[in-house]
N, C-alpha and C positions, 0 to 999 in steps of 0.2 A: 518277645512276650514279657510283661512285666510281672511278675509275681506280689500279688496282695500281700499285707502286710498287717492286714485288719486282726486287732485281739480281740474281738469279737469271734467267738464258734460260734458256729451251727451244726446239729447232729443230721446229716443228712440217712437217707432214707436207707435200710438195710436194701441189698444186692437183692434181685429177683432170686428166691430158690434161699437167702439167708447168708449165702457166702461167695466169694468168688473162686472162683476153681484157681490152681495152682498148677500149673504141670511141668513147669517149667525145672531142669535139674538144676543143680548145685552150684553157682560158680565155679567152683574149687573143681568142680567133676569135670568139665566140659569138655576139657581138652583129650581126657581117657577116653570118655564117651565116645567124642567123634573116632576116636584108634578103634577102638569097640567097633562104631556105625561101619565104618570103611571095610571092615572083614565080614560083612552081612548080605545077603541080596538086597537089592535095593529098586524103591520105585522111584520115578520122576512125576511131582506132581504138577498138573497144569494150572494154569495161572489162578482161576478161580480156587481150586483146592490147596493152596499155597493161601491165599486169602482167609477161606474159612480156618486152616489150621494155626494161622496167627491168632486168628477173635477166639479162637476156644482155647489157645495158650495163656492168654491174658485174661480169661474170665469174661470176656464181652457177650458168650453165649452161655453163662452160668444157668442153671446149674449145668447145662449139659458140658459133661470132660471128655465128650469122642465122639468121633465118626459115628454118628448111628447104626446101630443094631437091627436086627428085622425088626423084632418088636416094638422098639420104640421110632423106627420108619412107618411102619402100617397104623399104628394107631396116629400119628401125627397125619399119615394122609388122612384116615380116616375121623378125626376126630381133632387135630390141632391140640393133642397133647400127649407128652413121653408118656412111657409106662409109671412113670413119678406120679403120674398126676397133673406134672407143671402143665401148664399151658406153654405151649411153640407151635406155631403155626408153620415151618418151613424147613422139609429137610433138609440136613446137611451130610451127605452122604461122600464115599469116596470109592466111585466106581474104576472098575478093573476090566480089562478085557480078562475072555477065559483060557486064553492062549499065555496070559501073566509067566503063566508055573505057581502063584502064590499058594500057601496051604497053611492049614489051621496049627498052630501053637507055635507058627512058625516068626521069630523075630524080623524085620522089615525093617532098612533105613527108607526113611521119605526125604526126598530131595527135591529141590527145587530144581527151576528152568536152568537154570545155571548150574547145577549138578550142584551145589552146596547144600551140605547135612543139615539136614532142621527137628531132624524127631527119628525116635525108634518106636515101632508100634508091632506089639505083641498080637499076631491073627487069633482073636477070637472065635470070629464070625466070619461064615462066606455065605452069599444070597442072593439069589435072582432079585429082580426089581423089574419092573413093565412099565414102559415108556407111555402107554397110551392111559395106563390107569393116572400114574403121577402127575400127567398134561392136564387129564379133566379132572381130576380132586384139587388138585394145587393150584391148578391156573386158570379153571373153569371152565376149558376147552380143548382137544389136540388139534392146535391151528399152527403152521408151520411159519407163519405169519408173527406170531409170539418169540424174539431170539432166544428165549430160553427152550421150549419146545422144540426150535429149527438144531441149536447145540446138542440137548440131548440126543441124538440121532448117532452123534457122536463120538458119545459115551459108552463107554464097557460095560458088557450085560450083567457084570458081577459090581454087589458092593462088598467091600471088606469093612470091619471094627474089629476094635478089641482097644486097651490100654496101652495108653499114648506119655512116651517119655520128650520133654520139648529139649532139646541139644543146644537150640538158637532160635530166636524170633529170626523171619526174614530181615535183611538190613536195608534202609532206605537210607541215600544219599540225599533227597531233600526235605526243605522244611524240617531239617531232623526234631527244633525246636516245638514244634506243634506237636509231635505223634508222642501222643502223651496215651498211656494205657488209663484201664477204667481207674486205676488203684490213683497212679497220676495224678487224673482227670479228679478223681474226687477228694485227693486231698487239696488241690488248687481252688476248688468250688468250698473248701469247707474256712479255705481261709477269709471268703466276699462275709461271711455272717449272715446270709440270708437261709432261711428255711427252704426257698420254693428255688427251683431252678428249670426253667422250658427250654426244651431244646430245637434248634431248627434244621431238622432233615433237609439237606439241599444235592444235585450233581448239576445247577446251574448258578451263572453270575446271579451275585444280584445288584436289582436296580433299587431305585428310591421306594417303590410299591413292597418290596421286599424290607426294607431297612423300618421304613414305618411299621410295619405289620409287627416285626419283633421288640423293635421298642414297643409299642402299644402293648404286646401279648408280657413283655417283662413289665411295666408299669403297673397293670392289671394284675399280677400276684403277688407284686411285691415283692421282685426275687433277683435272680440273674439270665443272662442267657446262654447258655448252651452254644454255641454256632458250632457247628458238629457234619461240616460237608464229609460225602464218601465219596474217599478218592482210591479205589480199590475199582472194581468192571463196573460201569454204568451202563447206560442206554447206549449202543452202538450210534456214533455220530454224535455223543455229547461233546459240548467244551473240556478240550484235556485237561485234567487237575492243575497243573503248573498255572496256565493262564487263571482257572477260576481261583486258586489261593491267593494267588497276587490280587487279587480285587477282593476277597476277604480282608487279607492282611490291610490292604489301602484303609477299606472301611473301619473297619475297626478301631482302628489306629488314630483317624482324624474327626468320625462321625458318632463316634457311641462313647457313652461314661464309661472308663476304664475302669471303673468299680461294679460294673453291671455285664461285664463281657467275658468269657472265654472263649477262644477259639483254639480248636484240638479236629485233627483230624481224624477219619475211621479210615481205616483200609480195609471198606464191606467191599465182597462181591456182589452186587446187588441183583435180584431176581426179577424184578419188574411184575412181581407177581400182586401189585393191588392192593384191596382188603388184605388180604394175607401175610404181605411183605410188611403194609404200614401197623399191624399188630407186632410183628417182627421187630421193626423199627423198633417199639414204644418198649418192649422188650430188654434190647439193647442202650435204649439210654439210659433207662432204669438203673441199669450197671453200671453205665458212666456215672452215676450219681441225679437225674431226672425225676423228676416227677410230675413232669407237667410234657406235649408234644406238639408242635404245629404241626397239626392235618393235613394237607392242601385237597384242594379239587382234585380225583384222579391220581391222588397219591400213588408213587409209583406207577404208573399205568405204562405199557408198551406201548402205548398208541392205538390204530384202527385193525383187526385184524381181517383177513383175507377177503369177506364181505363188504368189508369200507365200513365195519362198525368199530365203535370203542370197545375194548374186551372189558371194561368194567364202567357200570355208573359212577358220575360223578360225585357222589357221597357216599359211595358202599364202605369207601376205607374209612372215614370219620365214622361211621354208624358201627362196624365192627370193633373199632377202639374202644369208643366208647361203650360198647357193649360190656366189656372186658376190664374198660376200667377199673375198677375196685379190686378187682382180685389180682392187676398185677402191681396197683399201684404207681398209674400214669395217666394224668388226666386228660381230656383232650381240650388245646384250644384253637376252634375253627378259622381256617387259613381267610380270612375276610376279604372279600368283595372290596378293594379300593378304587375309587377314582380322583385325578386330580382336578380342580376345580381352578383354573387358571386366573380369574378374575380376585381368589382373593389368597393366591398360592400357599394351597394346601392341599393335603389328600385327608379324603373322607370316604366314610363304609358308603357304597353303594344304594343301600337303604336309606340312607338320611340324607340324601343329595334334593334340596326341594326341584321340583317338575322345570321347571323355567331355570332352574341354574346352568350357567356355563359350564360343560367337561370334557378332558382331554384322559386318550389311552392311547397305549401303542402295544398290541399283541405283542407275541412273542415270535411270530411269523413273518410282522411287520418290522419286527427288530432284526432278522437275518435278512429279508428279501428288499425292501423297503430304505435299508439305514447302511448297515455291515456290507451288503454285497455289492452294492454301489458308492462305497467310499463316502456317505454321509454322516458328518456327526449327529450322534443322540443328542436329544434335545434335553438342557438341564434339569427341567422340572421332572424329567425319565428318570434319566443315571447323573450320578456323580461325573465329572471331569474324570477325574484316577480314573474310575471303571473304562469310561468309554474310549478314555486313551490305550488302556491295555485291550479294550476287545478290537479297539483295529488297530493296533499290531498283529495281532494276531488273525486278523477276519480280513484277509486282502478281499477288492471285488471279487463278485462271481465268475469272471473271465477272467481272472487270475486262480481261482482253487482248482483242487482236483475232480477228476470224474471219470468215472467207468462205467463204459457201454459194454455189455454183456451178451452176447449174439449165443441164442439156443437153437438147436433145432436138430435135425436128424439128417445123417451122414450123407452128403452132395444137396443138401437145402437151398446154399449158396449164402451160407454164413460168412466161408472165408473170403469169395471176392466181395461179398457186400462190404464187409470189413475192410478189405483193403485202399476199395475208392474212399470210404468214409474218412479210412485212412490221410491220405493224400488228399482232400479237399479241407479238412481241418486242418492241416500245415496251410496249405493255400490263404486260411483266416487267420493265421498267426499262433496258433495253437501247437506246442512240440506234443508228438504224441507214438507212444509205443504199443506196437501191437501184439499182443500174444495170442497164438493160434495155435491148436490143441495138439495139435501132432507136433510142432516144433518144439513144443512144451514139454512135449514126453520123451522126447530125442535128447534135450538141453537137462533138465534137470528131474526128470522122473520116469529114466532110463532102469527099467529092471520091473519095474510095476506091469501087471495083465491086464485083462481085460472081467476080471470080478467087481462084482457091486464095489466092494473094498478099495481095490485099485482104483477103480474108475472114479470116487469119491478122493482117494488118496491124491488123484493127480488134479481135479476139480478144486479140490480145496489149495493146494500148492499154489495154483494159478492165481484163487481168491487171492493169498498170504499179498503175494507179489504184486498184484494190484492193488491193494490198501494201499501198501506202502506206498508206492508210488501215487497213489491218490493223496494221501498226508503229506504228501513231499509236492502239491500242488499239479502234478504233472494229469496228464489224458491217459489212462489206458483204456485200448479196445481190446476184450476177448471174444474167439471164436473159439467154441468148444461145443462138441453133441453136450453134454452136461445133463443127464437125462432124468435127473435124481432132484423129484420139488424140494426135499427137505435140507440135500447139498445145496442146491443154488437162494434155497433162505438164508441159509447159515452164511456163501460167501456175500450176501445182500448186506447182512448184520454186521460182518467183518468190515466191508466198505464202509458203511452207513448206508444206510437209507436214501438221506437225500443228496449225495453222492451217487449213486447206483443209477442205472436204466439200463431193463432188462429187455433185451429185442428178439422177439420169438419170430424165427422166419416159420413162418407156418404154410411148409409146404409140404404135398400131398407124398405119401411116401411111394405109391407109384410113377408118379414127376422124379420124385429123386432115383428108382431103379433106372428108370430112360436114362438119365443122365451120370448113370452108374459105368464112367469108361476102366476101371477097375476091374469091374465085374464082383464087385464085392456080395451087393446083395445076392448076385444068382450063385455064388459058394454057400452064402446060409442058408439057402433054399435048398439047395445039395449037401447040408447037412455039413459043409467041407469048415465052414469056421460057426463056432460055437457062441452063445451067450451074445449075439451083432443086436445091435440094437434097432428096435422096428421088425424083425423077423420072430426071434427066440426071446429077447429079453427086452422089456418094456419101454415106451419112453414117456414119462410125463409130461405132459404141456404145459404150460406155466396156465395159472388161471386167471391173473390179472396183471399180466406185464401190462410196462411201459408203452410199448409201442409193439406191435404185428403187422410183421412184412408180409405182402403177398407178390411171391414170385413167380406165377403166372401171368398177371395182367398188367404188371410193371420190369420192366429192369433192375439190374442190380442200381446202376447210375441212380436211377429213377428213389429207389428205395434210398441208397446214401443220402440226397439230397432233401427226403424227406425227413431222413435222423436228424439230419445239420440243421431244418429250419425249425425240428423240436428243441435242437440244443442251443439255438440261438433265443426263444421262447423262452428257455429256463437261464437263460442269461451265461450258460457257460461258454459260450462264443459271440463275444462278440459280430454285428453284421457289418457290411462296406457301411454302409449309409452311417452308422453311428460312430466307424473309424474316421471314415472322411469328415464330420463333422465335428469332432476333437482336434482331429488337425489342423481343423478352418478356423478354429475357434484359439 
């Protein structure tokens, strides 16, 4: 990053709330502290509350200095503003299970995944919170379909606050050069001498339709740009931060006037919460030093939820920004409608394209499904060379990434042998592929867990863990698991991604599965003899719009694998003979 030089100031715009919060201790202290922290009870916090307690160490959530209080949780659901008055649209809470021990005046080290000390916080406050009220105030809906909704499920029924001492910011080993705090971040923007500075909210690459759009929106204030990606949780299946900074940095660096550029990273947890988040957003760069936002279509938005709808209109977040503008001091500029016009190569707003002009697009659909998954280069009036070189590195075909097939249903369905042929027919296509099946799961590595809602999620989710992985590392897993919980099996949907994921409900009758009950299992919970069995005494949910639903009545197990394999050839994660043999011939 080159550092301006310009003796030219500009006073840029005071912190949302007047000041930036401090909480961080003393240099000179740090190292007593942590001796202090180390002799304290202590919690570990999860990745997301690790995130938020760095932005409120550094003032990125000015004025708010803590974990939220009840008060200022209920009027924010209620109303999108603390007890201050300020305007914040989105809690930031740090939920507890009630089994913690935690207790009020009580001192607290917070620590990271790593067990590394980052803060001591004085228990002010302890307080229920209600999952269903926060889904539909916050997020507009309780759809399990939403992965912030599917997480909360998660979450400890208690939040804690009170007064937060910061020990250490978390430490990142990369891009250390970018992670520039707000204080930073704004004295680098005050050395450019521009008054106005727009920022552009991103957790994807961008292509040339991008690139224009922020030169255009900096030329138009006459200012600087902001580039300001969050690389802290995004959308479950986004581009990992590593690959998308490297195509920042590219850009930057060869395509934009180094006098009109910043690039600084955020490590937001992001919510996917919409209107709400992108007011959030405008919030947050304020404090970077902003005063101007790129909107987009659908800001933030999670996608389609459970219905196959969008959970938010396409302009509700630009229309709430703007609503709000003025009082927080962020104005909006709308994410434009670009197309490229090939004939006289350039890109132009949507609206001024005359009727009879020649124009070229490429979704963002069409850029994974279309280009990336099939090992074709993007086309240059798309993306830059640098970009498109780093996204396939990184975007092998689709018969080369990961994917997890997810087998539900209830106990002798015939999950595990459907699984197992699917198994063995996918090696047969050239595919390695591991299978985890829920009993050997619980044998192997979730040995000591029961048969409680808790456990039974505990062991659910363990499997998810283990599947991702293996899915990020390109490989096939199949699970077979009862998994009987919709709001567990969204959550391990979100952990995988999305469009990684296929969830296969064998949907058989659960008197077929007593017949075929050589255990005698059900007829013990029918005698009362095992407790809590699923289908008898304690429920199972059906998935409401899987992937694919098996009927093991009027086909075989065979019959059913063979039809998984010609959906996963469909989606291009198996390769078929006819399209190997004609690579060969070729």
């Amino acid at each position: 990053m080159v550092v301006k030089t310009n003796t030219v100031k500009s006073q840029l715009i005071a912190p949302y709330g007047g000041k930036l919060v401090d909480l961080m201790a003393p240099p000179e202290d740090v190292e007593a502290r942590k001796a202090y922290a180390n002799r304290l009870p202590s919690l570990q916090l999860s990745q997301r509350t690790t995130c938020d307690l760095e932005l409120l160490a550094v003032g990125a959530f000015s004025p708010l200095d803590r974990f939220m209080g009840q008060a200022d949780y209920q009027r924010v659901l209620d109303e999108m503003r603390l007890e201050s008055g300020h305007l914040f649209p989105i809690p930031i809470t740090l939920p507890v299970a009630k089994d913690d021990g935690i207790k009020l005046d009580q001192e607290i080290a917070l620590r990271d995944e790593q067990n590394e000390i980052l803060a001591i916080m004085t228990v002010e406050e302890i307080y229920e919170w209600d999952l269903d009220e926060t889904a539909r105030k916050v997020f507009g809906k309780n759809d399990l379909r939403h992965p912030l909704v599917a997480e909360m499920h998660r979450w400890g029924k208690l939040n804690i606050s009170g007064r937060l001492e910061i020990i250490q910011k978390p430490y990142h080993y990369d891009f250390v050069d970018l992670r520039l705090t707000p204080r930073q971040t704004r004295a680098r923007l005050q050395t450019f001498g521009h008054e106005n500075v727009v920022a552009f909210q991103t957790r994807n690459p961008l292509h040339r339709v991008h690139e224009e759009l922020t030169k255009r929106a900096t030329q138009d204030i006459d200012g600087v740009l902001l580039l300001h990606p969050s690389v802290g949780m995004t959308k479950p299946g986004d581009v990992d931060h590593y690959t998308r900074v490297r195509t920042y940095k590219a850009l930057a660096s060869r395509y934009y006037d180094p006098d009109r550029i910043l690039v600084s990273l955020l490590p937001l947890a992001m919510r996917m919460g919409g209107p709400r988040e992108a007011l959030w957003h405008a919030i947050i760069r304020r404090n970077y030093g902003a005063n101007h936002l790129i909107v987009g279509r659908d800001h933030a938005g999670p996608g389609k939820d459970s219905q196959g709808e969008p959970f938010y209109g396409p302009y509700d977040a630009q229309n709430l920004v703007e609503k709000h503008g003025d009082e927080i001091g962020v104005k909006v500029v709308p994410f434009r409608m670009l197309v490229y016009l090939p004939d006289e190569e350039r890109y132009e707003e949507e609206t001024n394209v005359p009727k009879e002009a020649r124009t070229a697009s490429i979704s963002g659909t069409q850029v994974r499904e279309d280009y990336l998954q099939n090992g074709r280069p993007l086309p240059q009036w798309f993306t830059r060379p640098e970009v498109a070189s780093i996204l396939s590195e990184t975007h092998p075909p689709r018969y080369k990434q990961g994917v997890c097939v997810w087998f539900t249903g209830l106990t002798n369905a015939g999950k595990s042998t459907t699984a197992g042929i699917l198994t063995t027919i996918m090696q047969e296509h050239g595919r390695q592929v591991t299978l985890l099946d829920g009993d050997v799961v619980r044998t192997n590595f979730s040995e000591g867990l029961g048969f409680s809602k808790e456990d039974r999620d505990a062991n659910v989710r363990r499997m998810g863990f283990v599947a991702s992985e293996i899915v990020r590392h390109g490989g096939v897993v199949i699970c077979a698991a009862v998994s009987p919980y919709r709001a567990t099996r969204n959550d391990v949907r979100n952990t995988v991604g999305k469009d990684h994921y296929v969830e296969v409900f064998v949907d058989t009758p659960i008197e077929i599965c007593e017949l075929r009950d050589t255990k005698g299992l059900y007829a013990k919970a029918r005698r009362g003899e095992l407790q809590g069995f699923t289908g008898v005494d304690d429920p199972y949910e059906p998935p409401l719009h899987p992937e694919l639903k098996l009927d093991t009545i009027h086909y075989t197990a065979e019959e059913n694998a063979r039809y998984i394999l010609d959906y996963l050839i469909r989606r291009g994660y198996v390769r078929s003979d006819e399209i190997v043999l004609n690579v060969a011939g070729n």
